[in-house]
C-alpha positions, -999 to +999 in steps of 0.1 A: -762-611-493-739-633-477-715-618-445-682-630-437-675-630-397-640-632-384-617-619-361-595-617-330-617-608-298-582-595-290-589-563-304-570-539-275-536-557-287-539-546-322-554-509-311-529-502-283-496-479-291-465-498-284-450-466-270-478-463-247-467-471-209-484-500-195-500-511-158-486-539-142-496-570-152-491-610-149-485-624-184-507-654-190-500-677-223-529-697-215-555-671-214-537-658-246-543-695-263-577-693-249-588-660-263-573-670-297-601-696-302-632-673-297-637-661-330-659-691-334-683-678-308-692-653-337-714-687-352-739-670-327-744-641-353-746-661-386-774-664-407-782-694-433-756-687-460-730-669-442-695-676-437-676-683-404-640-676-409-617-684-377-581-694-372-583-729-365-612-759-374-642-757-353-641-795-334-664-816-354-684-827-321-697-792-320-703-783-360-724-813-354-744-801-325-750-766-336-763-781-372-784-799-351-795-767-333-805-753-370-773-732-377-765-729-411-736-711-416-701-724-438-674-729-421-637-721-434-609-711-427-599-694-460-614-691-492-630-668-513-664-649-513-663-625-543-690-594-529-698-609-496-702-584-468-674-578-441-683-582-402-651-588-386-651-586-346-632-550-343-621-531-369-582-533-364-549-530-385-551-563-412-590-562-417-588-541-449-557-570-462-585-597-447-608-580-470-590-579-501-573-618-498-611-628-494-627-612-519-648-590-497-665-557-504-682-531-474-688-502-461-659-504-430-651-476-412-612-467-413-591-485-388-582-453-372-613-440-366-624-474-350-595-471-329-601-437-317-639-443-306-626-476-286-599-456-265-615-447-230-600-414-234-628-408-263-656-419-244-643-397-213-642-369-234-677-373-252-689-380-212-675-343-201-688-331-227-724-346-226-719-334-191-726-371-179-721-385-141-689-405-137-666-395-168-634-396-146-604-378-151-574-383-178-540-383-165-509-380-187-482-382-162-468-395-131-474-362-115-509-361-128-521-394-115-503-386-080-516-355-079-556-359-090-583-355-062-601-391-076-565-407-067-569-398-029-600-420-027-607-457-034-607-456-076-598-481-110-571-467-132-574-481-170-555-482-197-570-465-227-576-501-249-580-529-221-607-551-226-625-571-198-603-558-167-570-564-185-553-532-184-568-519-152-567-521-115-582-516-085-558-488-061-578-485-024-548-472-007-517-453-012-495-476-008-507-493-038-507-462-055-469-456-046-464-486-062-481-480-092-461-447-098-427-463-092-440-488-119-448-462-145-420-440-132-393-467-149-415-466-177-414-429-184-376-430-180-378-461-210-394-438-227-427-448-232-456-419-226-488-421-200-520-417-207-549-436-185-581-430-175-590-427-136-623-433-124-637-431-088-649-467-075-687-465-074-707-484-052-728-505-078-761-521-078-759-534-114-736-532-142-754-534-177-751-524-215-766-513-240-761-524-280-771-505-312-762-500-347-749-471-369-749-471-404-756-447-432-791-443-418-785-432-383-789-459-357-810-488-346-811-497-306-808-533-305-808-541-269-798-537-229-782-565-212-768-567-176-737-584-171-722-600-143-681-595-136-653-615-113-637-587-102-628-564-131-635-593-155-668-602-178-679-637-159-715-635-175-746-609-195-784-619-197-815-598-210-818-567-182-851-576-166-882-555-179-883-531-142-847-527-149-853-514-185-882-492-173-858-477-145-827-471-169-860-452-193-867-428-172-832-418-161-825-411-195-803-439-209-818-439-239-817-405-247-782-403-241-774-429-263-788-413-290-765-386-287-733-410-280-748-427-318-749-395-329-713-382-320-699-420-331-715-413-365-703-382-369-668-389-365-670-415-392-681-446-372-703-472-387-710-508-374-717-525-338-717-502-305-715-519-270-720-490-241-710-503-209-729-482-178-738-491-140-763-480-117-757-474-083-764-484-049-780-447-042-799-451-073-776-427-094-771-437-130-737-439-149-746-437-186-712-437-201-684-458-186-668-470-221-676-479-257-666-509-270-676-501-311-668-533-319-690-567-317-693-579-280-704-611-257-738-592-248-743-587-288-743-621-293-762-632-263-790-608-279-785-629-313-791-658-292-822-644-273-837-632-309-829-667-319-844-691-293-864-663-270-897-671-288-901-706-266-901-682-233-866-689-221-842-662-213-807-672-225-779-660-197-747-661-213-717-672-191-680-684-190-662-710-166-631-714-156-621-751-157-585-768-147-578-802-157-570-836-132-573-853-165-576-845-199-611-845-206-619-833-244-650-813-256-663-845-269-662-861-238-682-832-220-708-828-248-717-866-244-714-859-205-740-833-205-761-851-232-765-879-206-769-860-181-797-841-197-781-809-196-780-799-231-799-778-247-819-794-281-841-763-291-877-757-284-887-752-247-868-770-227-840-757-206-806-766-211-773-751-222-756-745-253-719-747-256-706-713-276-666-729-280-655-764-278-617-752-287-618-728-256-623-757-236-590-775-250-571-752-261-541-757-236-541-796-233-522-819-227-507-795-205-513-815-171-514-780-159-537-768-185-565-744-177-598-740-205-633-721-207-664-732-212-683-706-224-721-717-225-755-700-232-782-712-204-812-710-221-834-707-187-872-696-177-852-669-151-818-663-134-828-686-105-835-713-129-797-706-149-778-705-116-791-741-108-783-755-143-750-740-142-743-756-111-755-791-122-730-781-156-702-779-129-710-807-110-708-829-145-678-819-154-660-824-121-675-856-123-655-856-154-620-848-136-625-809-145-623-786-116-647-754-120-641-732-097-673-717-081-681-684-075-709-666-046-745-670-062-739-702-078-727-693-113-696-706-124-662-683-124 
């Protein structure tokens, strides 16, 4: 049967209450216009037949190079596919419209029940009551948040639907925390109510994730990833080593996400599960930070280790951060990296595989325009993808595109 994959990776928008009182933030247009191109990263998740829907045309240069790669997929952006099976991104307000406009017919869950199992109030309450490490503490007021024991020591307060450290920060001191609570003080007195989630800072050795399925069935494990972070922000996931997976085993991780599957299903969840979890310095697990029920980056870096995995390489998926001294377009770098024998052709040898060519344009001619390049480094190890990552950014600077680096090599 032929699937449909579309939509917005910005699912908290479309989830969060408009009433809701929100942490501080710097409003960013050109992350926005950056975001807004990703749906085509979901040609990762295609198979021959399917349908890529997305908001704007896929740049030729790279239909091109991923045909060449073997992906058949069509690509639209509207039409109609009488029977074909949904898979948007998140289940959010306008899916069941998409649906109808385009013909399509599956088994969705209801937008409200998808947006109750993505609040981090759920999974906090499913944590306390799996009686798991870690599940934090709820506040629902200015007095609350001052107030709580977690508060008096370093912690991360998050809003209930941000995504990739939008909607949270870091408070080590209460100074910051004063200012915090004059912040959502003047929101209270707007009107708007407070709910958050408040979590102790843990001293981590390794944040990873693990990916499964529910459907009318039960649920299918699909996967554990670790995943690498700028701060509060996703920077990069590859497959979690096999010592790693054997660990997490015998802690239990599995186990419990049996029962998280089991308490999704039950409450009338169907679809893609992403649980994000840590393990820490002292060797204590966290199973149960958040669920993201909803597709994910580390879900399709498993579609792309399924996919080209069988030639031994490991494919490490990662984003970075470019700024422009000229305006260099996607063409421009996929030629550069061809030449410079960077890019990956299949088979078993190394290279990287661009996942967006919009995201890398998708604010020029702004001369102050800022893009991602999110690429898959199809590498024997990590040692291996930090070095071709590097020569990436060395390319493109070559290029007159900054990439700013981070510790370890990988790009930011």
């Amino acid at each position: 049967m032929t699937t449909v994959h579309f939509g917005s990776f910005n699912a908290e928008a479309a989830w969060r209450d408009p009433a809701a009182a929100s942490l501080p933030e710097v409003k960013d247009g050109q992350a926005q216009r950056i975001v807004e191109t990703l749906d085509e990263v979901q040609f990762a998740l295609c198979k021959e037949g399917d349908v890529l829907l997305t908001a704007r045309p896929m740049l030729p240069s790279h239909r091109e190079y991923l045909a060449s790669l073997g992906f058949r997929f069509e690509h639209a952006l509207d039409g109609l596919w009488p029977g074909a099976q949904p898979a948007p991104y998140a289940v959010v307000r306008g899916v069941e419209e998409i649906c109808i406009r385009h013909g399509l017919a599956g088994d969705l869950p209801p937008v409200e029940v998808a947006r109750k199992v993505n609040s981090k109030v759920y999974s906090h309450h499913l944590a306390s009551a799996l009686e798991l490490f870690g599940a934090g503490d709820v506040v629902s007021s200015v007095e609350e948040l001052s107030t709580s024991p977690l508060a008096g020591e370093p912690c991360i307060l998050k809003d209930p639907f941000g995504v990739s450290g939008k909607g949270a920060i870091v408070v080590r001191a209460r100074s910051e925390l004063d200012r915090v609570l004059a912040h959502l003080q003047r929101q209270r007195e707007a009107g708007r109510f407070i709910e958050f989630l408040l979590q102790p800072l843990h001293d981590r050795a390794t944040d990873f994730s693990c990916h499964f399925e529910i459907d009318a069935e039960g649920w299918r494990p699909r996967g554990m990833q670790v995943m690498e972070n700028d701060g509060l922000s996703f920077s990069a996931v590859r497959p979690a080593p096999r010592e790693l997976q054997d660990q997490l085993d015998g802690l239990g991780q599995w186990r419990v996400m049996e029962r998280v599957a089991r308490a999704l299903k039950d409450d009338g969840y169907r679809g893609p599960v992403c649980v994000d979890a840590m393990l820490l310095r002292d060797g204590t697990l966290v199973p149960l930070l958040e669920i993201n029920a909803r597709k994910s980056m580390g879900l399709i870096n498993l579609w792309l280790q399924e996919r080209f995995g069988g030639s031994g390489l490991l494919s490490h998926l990662s984003l970075m951060n470019l700024s422009f001294r000229r305006a260099a377009g996607f063409d421009e770098v996929l030629e550069a990296l061809h030449r410079a024998g960077l890019l990956y052709g299949g088979g078993e040898r190394p290279g990287v595989l661009p996942l967006s060519g919009n995201a890398v344009v998708a604010n020029l001619p702004d001369p102050r325009a800022r893009g991602r390049l999110y690429v898959s480094a199809m590498a024997a190890d990590q040692a291996d993808a930090v070095r071709m990552l590097g020569a990436v950014g060395a390319c493109l600077e070559s290029l007159g595109v900054n990439v700013p680096r981070r510790p370890g090599g990988l790009a930011a």
